[in-house]
N, C-alpha and C positions, 0 to 999 in steps of 0.2 A: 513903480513897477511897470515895467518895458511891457504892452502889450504884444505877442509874436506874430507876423504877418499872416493875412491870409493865403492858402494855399489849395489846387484842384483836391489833391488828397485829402487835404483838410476840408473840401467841401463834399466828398463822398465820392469821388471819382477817380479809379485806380486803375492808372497806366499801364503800370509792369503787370497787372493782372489782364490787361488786352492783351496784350502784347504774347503773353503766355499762354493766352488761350489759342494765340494768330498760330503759333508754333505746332501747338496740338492737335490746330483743325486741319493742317496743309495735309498731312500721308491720307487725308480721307476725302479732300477735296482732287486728289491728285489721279481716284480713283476713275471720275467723271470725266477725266481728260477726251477731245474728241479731237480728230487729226486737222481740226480747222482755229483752233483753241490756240492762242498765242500766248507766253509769259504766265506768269502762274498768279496766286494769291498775294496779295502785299501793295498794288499797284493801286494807281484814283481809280481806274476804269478795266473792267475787263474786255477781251479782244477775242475777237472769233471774225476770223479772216470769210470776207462775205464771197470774193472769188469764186467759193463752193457752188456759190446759187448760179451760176455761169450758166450753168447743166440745165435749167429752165429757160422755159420758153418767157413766162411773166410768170414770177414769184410772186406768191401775194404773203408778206408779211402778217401773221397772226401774233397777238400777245394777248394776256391776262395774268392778273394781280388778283392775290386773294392772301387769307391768314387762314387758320385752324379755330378761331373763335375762342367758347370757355372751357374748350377740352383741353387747352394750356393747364387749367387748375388742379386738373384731374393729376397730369402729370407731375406738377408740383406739388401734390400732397403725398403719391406715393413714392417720389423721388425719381421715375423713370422719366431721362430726357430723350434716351435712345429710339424711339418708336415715334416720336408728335413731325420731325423730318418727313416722317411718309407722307403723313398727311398732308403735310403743306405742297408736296410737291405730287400730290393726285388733285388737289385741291386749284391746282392754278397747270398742272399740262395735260390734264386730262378737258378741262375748258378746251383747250388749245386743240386737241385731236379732235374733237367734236364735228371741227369742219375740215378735217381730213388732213392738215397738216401734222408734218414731221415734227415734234419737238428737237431745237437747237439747243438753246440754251436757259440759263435760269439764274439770279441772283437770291440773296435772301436780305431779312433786315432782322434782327435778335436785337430785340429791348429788355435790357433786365435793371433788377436797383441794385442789383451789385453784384460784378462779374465774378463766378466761379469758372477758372479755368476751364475745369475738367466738366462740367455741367455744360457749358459751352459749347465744347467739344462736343460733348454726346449729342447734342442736339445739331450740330452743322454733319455728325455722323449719319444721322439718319436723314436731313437732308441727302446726304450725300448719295446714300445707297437708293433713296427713290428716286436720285436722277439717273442712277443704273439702271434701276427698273424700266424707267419712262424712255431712256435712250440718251437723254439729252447732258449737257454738259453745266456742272457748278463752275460760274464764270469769275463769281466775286459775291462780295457781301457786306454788310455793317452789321457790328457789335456796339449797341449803344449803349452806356451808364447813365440811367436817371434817379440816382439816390433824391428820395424828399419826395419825390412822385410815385416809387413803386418800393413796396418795401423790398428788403433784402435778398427774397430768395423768391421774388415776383418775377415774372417774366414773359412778353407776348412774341411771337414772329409770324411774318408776314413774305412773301416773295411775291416777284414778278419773273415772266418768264417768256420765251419768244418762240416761234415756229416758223414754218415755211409750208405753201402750196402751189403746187401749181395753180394756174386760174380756171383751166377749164375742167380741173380737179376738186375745185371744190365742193364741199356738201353743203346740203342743207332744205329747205321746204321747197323750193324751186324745183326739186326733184321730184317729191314724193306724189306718187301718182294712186290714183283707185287701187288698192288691191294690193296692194302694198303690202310686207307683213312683216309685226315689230316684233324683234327679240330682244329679250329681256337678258342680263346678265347677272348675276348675282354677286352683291356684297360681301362685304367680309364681316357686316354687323352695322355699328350707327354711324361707321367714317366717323365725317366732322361738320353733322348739323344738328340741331336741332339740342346741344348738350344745356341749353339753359334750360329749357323744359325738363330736360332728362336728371340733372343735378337734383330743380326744385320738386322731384316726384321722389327718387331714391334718398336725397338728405331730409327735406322738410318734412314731405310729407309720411314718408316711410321709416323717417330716420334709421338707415341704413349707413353702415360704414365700411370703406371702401376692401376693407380685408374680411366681408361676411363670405361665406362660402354657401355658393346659391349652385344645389343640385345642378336643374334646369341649364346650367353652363356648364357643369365640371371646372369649374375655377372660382376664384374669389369673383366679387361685382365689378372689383376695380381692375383687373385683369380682363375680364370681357370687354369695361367702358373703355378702356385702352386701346384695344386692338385696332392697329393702323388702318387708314384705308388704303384699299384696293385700288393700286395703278393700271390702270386699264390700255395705258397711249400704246403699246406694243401691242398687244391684245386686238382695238382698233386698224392698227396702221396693218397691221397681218392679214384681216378683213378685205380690207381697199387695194391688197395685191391679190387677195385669191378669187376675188368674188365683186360683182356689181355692189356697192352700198348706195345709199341714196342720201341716209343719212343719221347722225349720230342723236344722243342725249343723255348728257351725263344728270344723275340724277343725283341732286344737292336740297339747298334748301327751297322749300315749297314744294317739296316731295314732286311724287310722278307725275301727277296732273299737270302743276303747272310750268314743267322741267320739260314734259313730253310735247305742249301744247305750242312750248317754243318754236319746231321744226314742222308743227302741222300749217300748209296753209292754211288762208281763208278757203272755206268750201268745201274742206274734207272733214273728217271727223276720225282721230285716234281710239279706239274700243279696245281693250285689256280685259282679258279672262282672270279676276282675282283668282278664280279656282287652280288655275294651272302652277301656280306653287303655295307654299307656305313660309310666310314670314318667319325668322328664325326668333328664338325665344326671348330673347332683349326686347324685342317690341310688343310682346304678350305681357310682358313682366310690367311694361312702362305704363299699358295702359292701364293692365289692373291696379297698381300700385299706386297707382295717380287717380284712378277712374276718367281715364281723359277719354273722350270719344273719339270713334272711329275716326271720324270725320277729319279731326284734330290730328291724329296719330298720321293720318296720311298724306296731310299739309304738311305736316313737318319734317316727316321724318324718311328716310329711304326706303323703306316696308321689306329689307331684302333684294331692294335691284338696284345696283350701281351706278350702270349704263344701262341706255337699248341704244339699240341698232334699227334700223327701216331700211330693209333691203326687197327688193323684188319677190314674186313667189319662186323664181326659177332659180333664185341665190337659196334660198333656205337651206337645200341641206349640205351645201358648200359651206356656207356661213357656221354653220352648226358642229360639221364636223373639224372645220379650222380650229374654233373656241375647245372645243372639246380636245385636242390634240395640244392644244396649249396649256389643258388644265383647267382650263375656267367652264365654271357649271353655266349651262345656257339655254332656252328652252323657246319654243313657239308661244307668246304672250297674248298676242292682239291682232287689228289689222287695221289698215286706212279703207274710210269708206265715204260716199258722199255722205253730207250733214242731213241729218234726219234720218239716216238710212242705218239700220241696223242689222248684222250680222245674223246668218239663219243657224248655224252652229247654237249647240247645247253650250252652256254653262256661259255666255256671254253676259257677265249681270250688272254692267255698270260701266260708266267712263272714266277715265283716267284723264282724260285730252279732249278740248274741241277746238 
């Protein structure tokens, strides 16, 4: 008895199902088109005619690479691929605004154990539409097949992504001076950190399942733990044409403190009024639920602010009323001071930054 050759498909990896997904994802990758954008999806490399950058004096090339973490899981238990796209792509251009650059472009990389078309799709969809959001153009991508490594209907992504600044444009600590005063922006809920923590509080500890319907949200758990994060890079770049900024902080993992602490130099010292807002109900629920400390909750997790801003006191309420004209909730948080030195203001009860 003839044994039958080995073959890719016969080792769990299926062609015509890339291939059909490649089909699926083009009318949504076509939507990020930018007028510098050469040739479309299908190619080894994508192309973005650099010409553009002419119009500078010295461009300083920014990039950053990042994934969504184990908020992937969330998505693959309730089936929803359409929304984890955002995140990837606040998650790696909103790094990129930080120091004041435009977002250009972005690729991605989708690893799953076995390509579903139309899963695929949804998932390079919402990519797609957070490079709408961010500005920036989806240039190219990989769709990998690792059957034997990820089961079936497993699946992580990851992107990288590129910018442009001018040089004498850009931001950062080298700015920020005495008196300085940080605005706070607000989340749209936990983004994409901190979900290992937040899994093992709601599943193990809570035993909680993802279709419970928790008041507190007005939606199921899994529908709050979902909710994309908030693209901020237009939001930002709106800022740096209306108004002086000095400088940005996107706030990810290692929460405010150690996110804020990034842009303060040596010498000054960041001070945040926790009282001037309230964290929204996801992060009341996580501690109790877990009894995880303050302390903990605010290393890890976004507490309700997405970004801040460090702009001058004369920027304030330019800064203010921009954000607000865009939609986005935004408020007086803190301020830069020397180190040691603490704020005469009521309700100033804690640091965030040194």
């Amino acid at each position: 008895m003839s044994e039958t050759g080995a073959s890719y498909a016969a080792a769990g990896v299926d062609i015509e199902a890339g291939d059909r997904a490649v089909e699926l994802m083009k009318e949504w990758v076509k939507k990020t088109r930018r007028p510098e954008v050469l040739g479309g999806i299908g190619g080894f490399a994508g192309l973005f005619d650099a010409s553009a950058l002419k119009r500078y004096q010295r461009p300083l090339l920014a990039s950053a690479t990042d994934g969504v973490g184990t908020k992937v899981d969330l998505a693959r238990r309730m089936g929803v691929y359409d929304t984890i796209g955002h995140d990837l792509v606040g998650m790696v251009m909103d790094d990129i605004v930080v120091c004041g650059a435009e977002p250009l472009f972005m690729t991605d990389y989708i690893c799953v154990g076995k390509v579903h078309p139309e899963r695929v799709a949804a998932v390079v969809k919402g990519i797609a539409e957070g490079c709408v959001l961010a500005g920036c153009a989806l240039v190219g991508g990989e769709t990998a097949e690792h059957p034997g490594l990820l089961g079936p209907d497993d699946f992580d992504v990851a992107g990288a992504g590129t910018g442009v600044v001018e040089a004498d444009r850009l931001l950062g600590a080298e700015r920020i001076r005495t008196g300085d005063v940080v605005i706070a922006m607000a989340s749209s809920g936990l983004h994409s950190n901190g979900y290992s923590l937040v899994r093992h509080v709601v599943f193990d500890r809570a035993g909680w399942t993802l279709d419970r319907e928790v008041p507190e949200f007005g939606r199921t758990l899994g529908e709050e733990l979902l909710e994309p994060t908030r693209i901020y890079s237009l939001d930002c770049l709106a800022l740096t044409r209306t108004t002086e900024v000095h400088a940005f902080s996107h706030i990810t993992g290692g929460g405010l403190a150690a996110n804020l602490a990034r842009v303060v130099p040596d010498g000054l010292h960041a001070v945040v009024d926790r009282s001037t807002w309230t964290p929204g109900a996801v992060f009341g629920l996580v501690g109790a639920a877990g009894r995880v400390e303050r302390g903990e909750l605010e290393k890890t997790l976004n507490m309700g602010v997405g970004m801040m801003a460090v702009v001058p006191q004369e920027s304030v309420d330019v800064a203010l009323t921009t954000l607000a004209d865009r939609g986005l909730d935004a408020w007086v948080a803190g301020e830069i001071t020397e180190r040691g030195e603490r704020p005469t203001g009521a309700g100033m009860v804690g640091d965030y930054a040194s």
